[in-house]
N, C-alpha and C positions, 0 to 999 in steps of 0.2 A: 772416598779417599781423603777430602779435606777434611773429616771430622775425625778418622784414624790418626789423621795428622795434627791434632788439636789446634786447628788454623781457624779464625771465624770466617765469616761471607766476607766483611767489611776489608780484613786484612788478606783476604784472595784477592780481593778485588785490585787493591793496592796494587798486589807485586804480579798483577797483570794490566795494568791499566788499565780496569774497565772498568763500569759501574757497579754497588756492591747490588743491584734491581736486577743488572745482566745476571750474575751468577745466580742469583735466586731463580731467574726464570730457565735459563740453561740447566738448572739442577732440578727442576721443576716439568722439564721435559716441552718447555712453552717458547723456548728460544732454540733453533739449533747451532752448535759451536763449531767452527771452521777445523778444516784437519791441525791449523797451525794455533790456533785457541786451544785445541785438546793437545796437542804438545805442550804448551807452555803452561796448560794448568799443570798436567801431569810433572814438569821442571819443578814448575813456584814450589810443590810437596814433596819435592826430595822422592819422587818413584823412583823404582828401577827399573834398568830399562825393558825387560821382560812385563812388569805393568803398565810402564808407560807405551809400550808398543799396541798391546790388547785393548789398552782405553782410547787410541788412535783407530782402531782397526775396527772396534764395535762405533765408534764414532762416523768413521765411512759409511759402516752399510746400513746406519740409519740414516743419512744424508739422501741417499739413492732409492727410489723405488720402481722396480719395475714391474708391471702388469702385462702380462699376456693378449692379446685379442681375444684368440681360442676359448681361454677360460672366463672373460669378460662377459662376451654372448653366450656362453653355456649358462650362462648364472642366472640373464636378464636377454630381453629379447634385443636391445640398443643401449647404446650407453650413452644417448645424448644426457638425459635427464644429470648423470655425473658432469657432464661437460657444462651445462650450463649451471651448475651449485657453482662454479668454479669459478665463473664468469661473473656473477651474482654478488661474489665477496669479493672478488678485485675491483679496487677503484681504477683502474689502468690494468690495459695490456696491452703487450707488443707481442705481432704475429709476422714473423715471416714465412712464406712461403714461396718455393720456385718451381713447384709442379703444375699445380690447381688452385683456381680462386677459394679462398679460405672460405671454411664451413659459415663462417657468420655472415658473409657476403653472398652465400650460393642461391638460386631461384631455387625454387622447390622441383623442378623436373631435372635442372641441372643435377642437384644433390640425388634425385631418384637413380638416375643413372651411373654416378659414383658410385652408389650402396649398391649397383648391382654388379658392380665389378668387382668388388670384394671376395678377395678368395676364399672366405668362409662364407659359404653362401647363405642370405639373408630368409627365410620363407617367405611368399606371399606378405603373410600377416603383418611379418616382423620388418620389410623394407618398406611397408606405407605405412610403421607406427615409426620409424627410424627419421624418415622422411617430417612425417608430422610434427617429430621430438625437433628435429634440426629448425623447422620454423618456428617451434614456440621459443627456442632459445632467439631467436631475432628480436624479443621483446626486448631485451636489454639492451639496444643500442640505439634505443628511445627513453632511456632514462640517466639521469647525472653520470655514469660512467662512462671512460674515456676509452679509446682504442685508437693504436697506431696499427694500421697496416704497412708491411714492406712485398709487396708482388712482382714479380719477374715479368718479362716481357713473352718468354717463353709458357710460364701458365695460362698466362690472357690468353694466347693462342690455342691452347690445350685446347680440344674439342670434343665433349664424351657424346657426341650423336650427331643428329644434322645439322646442319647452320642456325637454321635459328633458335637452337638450342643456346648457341655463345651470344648469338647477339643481343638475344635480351640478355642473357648475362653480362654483357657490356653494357649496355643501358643501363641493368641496375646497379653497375658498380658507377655509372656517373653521378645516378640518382643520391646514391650514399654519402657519394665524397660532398658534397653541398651540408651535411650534418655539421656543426659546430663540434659535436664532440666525437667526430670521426676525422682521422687523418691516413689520407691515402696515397704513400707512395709508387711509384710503378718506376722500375727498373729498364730500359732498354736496352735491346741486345748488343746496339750499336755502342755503346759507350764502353772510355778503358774500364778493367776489372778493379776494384777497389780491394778485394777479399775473396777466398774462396767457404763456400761453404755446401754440402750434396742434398740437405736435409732441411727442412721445416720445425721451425720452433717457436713457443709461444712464451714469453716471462708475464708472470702476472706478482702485480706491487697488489697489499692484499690494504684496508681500510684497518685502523686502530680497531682491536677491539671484534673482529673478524677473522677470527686464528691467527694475527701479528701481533706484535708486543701490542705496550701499552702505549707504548709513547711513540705519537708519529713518526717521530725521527730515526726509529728503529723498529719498522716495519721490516719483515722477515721475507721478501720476495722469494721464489722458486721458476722454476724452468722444466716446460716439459716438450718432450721430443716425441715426435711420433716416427716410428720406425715399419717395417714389414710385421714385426711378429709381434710386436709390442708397444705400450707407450711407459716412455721412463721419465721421470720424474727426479730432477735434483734440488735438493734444497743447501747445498754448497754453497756457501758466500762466496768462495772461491769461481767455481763454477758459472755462479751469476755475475758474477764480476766479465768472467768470459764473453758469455753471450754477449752482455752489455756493449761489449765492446765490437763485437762480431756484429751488433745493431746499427752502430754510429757508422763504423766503416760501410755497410750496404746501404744506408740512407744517403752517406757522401754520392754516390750514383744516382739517386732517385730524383723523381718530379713526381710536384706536387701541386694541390690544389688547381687554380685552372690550367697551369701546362697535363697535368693532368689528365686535366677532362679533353683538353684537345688529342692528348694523345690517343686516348679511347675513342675519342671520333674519328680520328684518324685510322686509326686500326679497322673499329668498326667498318667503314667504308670500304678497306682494303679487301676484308673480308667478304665484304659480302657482293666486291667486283667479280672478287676470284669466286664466287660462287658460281655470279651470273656467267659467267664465263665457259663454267665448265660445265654447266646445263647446258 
């Protein structure tokens, strides 16, 4: 479209305010452009608006990608191996979740029993190489990269089997939060609502030079959603703007570091009263 329009990068760049390195890498397929960046290229060249709506609308559903479960494990026996490439090239990520202790915090028997509840059932083979996959991804949160977690008070309680299945899970989530480059919020039920949100979501800020631009400062983050039937993935500036924001407001709730670790002890104990209790 800009070259129909014998417009150079330098002078698109102008009469959109960006840089003329943005448009090269957006045209280059290495930057993605906001639904409201592809409006106003499609302005700056005089389209019309039957063009400009199609270069808006192809612009969307590259932004968006969704993956099936179903067709994920038909393909491959687990999809950790994908999950942790993902992990590997972000320097930072933010996880919330309000179900279940996140995959990168789970023990290995915890995680066994999640994979077996899955409604596409795992074989034999494939839930102890799933299980496996999910602990070799733990190596990464023993090297320079960072992770925020945000946890509900309601997932800590989650219970996928018998008690002592959570409570080392509690232990190891106090174990973690003591990492320098682990930050572990925990939500309590008790406190006013900041936000509402039904779903778990991960943003990952990705390293220069690691599928983001070039230039730190314009590192290309994404957001992915895990749902029942699928995991969808936005790469929306827009979008991530959102999350972002959906982040601050459920941290404003949260305790951290050692209120934290008291609160896991605290819990823990409650737990495992009401165990003794009902033996």
């Amino acid at each position: 479209m800009r070259r129909l329009a014998g417009v150079s990068g330098r002078e698109l760049a102008g009469r959109l305010g960006i840089s003329q390195s943005k448009v090269s890498r957006i045209e280059a397929g290495r930057t993605p452009a906001s639904r409201g960046e592809v409006a106003a290229w499609a302005k700056a060249l005089g389209a019309s608006d039957e063009d400009a709506a199609a270069l808006v609308a192809l612009a969307e559903s590259a932004l968006l990608d969704v993956r099936d479960w179903r067709t994920g494990l038909a393909e491959r026996g687990h999809l950790q191996g994908e999950m942790g490439e993902r992990e590997a090239r972000a320097r930072r990520t933010f996880t919330y979740q309000p179900s279940i202790v996140p995959g990168l915090l789970q023990t290995s028997e915890y995680a066994r029993r999640v994979f077996a509840m899955f409604d596409i059932p795992y074989s034999p083979e494939n839930l102890a190489a799933a299980v496996t996959g999910r602990m070799e991804r733990h190596a990464v949160l023993y090297t320079d990269r960072s992770f925020d977690f945000l946890v509900t008070e309601a997932a800590l309680r989650w219970c996928p089997g018998p008690v002592h299945v959570l409570l080392a899970q509690l232990d190891r989530l106090r174990n973690l939060s003591t990492l320098d480059n682990i930050s572990l919020g925990l939500i309590p039920q008790g406190r006013p609502a900041t936000t509402y949100i039904s779903h778990s979501f991960v943003i990952y800020e990705l390293d220069a030079g690691q599928g983001a631009d070039e230039d730190a400062a314009d590192n290309v983050p994404f957001v992915e959603v895990e749902t029942i039937h699928a995991n969808l993935t936005t790469y929306s500036p827009d979008d991530v703007r959102l999350y972002r924001g959906r982040w601050e407001r459920l941290a404003a709730a949260a305790v951290f570091e050692a209120d934290a670790r008291i609160f896991l002890a605290d819990l823990a104990a409650e737990v495992g009263a009401a165990a003794g209790r009902s033996s």
